[in-house]
C-alpha positions in Angstrom: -39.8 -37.2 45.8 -36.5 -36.1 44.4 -35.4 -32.1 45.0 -35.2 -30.0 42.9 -32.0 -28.8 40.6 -32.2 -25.4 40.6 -32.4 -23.9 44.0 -31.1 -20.7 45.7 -27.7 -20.1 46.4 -26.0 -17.6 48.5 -23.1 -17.1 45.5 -22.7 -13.1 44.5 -24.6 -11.7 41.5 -22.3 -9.4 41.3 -19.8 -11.9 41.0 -21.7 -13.3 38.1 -22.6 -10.6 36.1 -18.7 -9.8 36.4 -17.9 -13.0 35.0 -20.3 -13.2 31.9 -19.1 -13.6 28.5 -18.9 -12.2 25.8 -18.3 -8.4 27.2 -21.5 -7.3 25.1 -23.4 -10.3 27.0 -22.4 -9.1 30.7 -22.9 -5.5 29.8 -26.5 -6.2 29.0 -26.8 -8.8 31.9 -26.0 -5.6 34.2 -29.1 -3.7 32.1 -31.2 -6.3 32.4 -30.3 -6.4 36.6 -31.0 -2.4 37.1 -34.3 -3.2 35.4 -35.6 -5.7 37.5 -34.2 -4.4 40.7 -36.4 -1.2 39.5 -39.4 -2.8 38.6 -39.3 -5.7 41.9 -38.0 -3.6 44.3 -36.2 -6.6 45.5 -32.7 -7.8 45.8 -31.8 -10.5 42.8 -30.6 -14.1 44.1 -28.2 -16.3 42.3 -30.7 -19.8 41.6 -28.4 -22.8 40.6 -25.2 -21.5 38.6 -26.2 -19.7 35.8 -30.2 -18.2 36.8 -30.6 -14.3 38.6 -34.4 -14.6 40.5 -36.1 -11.4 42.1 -38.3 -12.9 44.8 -39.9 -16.6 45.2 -42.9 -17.8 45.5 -44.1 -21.8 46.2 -47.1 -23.7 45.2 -47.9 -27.3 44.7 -49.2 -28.5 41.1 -52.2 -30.4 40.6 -49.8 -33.7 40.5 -48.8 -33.0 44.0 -45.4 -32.0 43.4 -44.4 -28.8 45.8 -42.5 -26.1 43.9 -40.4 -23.7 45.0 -39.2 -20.8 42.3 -38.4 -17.4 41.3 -41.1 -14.8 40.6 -39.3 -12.8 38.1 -35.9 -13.4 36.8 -33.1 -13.7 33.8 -30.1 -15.5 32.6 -27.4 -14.2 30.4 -26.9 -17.1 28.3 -24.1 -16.8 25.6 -26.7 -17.2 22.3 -29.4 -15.3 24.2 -31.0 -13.9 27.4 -33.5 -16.1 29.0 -36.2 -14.1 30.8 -38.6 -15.9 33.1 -41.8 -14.1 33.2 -43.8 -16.4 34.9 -47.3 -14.9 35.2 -48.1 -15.5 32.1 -47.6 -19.2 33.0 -49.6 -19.6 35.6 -52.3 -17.6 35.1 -54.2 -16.9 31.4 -55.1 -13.1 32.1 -51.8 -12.7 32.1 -50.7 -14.4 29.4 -53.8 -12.7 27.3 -51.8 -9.4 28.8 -48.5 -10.2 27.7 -49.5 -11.5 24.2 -50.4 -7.9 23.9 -46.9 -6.3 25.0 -45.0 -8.6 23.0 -46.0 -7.2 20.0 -44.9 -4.4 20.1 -41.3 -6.0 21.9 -39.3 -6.2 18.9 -37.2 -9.9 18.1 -37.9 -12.6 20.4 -38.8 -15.8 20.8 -41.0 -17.9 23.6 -41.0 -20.8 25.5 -43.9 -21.7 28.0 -42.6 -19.0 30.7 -39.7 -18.1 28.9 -38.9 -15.0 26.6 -36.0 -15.5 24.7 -33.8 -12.3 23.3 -30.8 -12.4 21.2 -29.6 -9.0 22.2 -31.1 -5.9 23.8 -30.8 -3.6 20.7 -33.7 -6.4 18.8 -36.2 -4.9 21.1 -37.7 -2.2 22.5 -36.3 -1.8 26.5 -39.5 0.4 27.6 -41.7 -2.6 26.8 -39.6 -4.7 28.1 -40.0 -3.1 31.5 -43.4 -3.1 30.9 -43.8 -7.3 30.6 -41.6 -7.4 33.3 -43.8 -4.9 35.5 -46.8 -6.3 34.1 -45.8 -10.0 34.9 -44.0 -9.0 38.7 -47.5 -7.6 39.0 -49.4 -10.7 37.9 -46.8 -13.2 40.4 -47.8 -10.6 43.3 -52.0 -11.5 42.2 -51.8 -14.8 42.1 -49.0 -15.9 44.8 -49.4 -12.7 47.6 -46.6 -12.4 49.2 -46.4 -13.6 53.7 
């Protein structure tokens, strides 16, 4: 079974954030940090180059396949912020939940555990916290923490 890509690394968030670009991107990236380090309680971890996870969990799919990922997490990409929110992907209460919350976000787009957003000022940060508290909340249901 091959490992997987994206794993943590021990590399400085900080670091990271610091390095970011555009200015207006890394600024933000620092927002989106103080958020989830107030909503997890947790200290964020660098996953591959480019990926900031609060907390972990690990399962193993139906196929077998063992998984080992972030609960909660972001990445400041140049066109837009990725923000992985995956309770809603792994469980449909959650997802029923979050459709909820993301109307009333603002600009965004979706993937299957991703929430894409173009800048911070498209959407509504309060709510934000919210899918991010809602979500951390949902990971902490479904995958308890040792």
């Amino acid at each position: 079974m091959a490992n997987a890509k994206t794993i943590p690394t021990n590399a400085s968030v900080d670091a990271f954030i610091d390095a970011v670009q555009p200015e207006a991107k890394r600024e933000e990236a620092r927002v989106l940090n103080a958020i989830f380090r107030r909503v997890t309680g947790t200290e964020p971890q660098l996953w591959g180059p480019s990926m900031i996870g609060y907390g972990d969990y690990r399962t193993v799919y139906d196929s077998g396949r063992h998984v080992h990922w972030m609960r909660s997490g972001f990445s400041p990409r140049k066109a837009k912020h990725s923000i992985y929110l995956m309770g809603g992907y792994c469980d449909d209460a959650a997802a029923k939940e979050r459709e909820e919350a993301l109307s009333r976000l603002g600009k965004y787009k979706t993937g299957k555990s991703c929430l894409y957003i173009n800048k911070l000022a498209d959407v509504d940060l309060d709510v934000l916290e919210e899918l991010i508290a809602k979500d951390w909340a949902a990971m902490n249901r479904i995958y308890p923490k040792d």
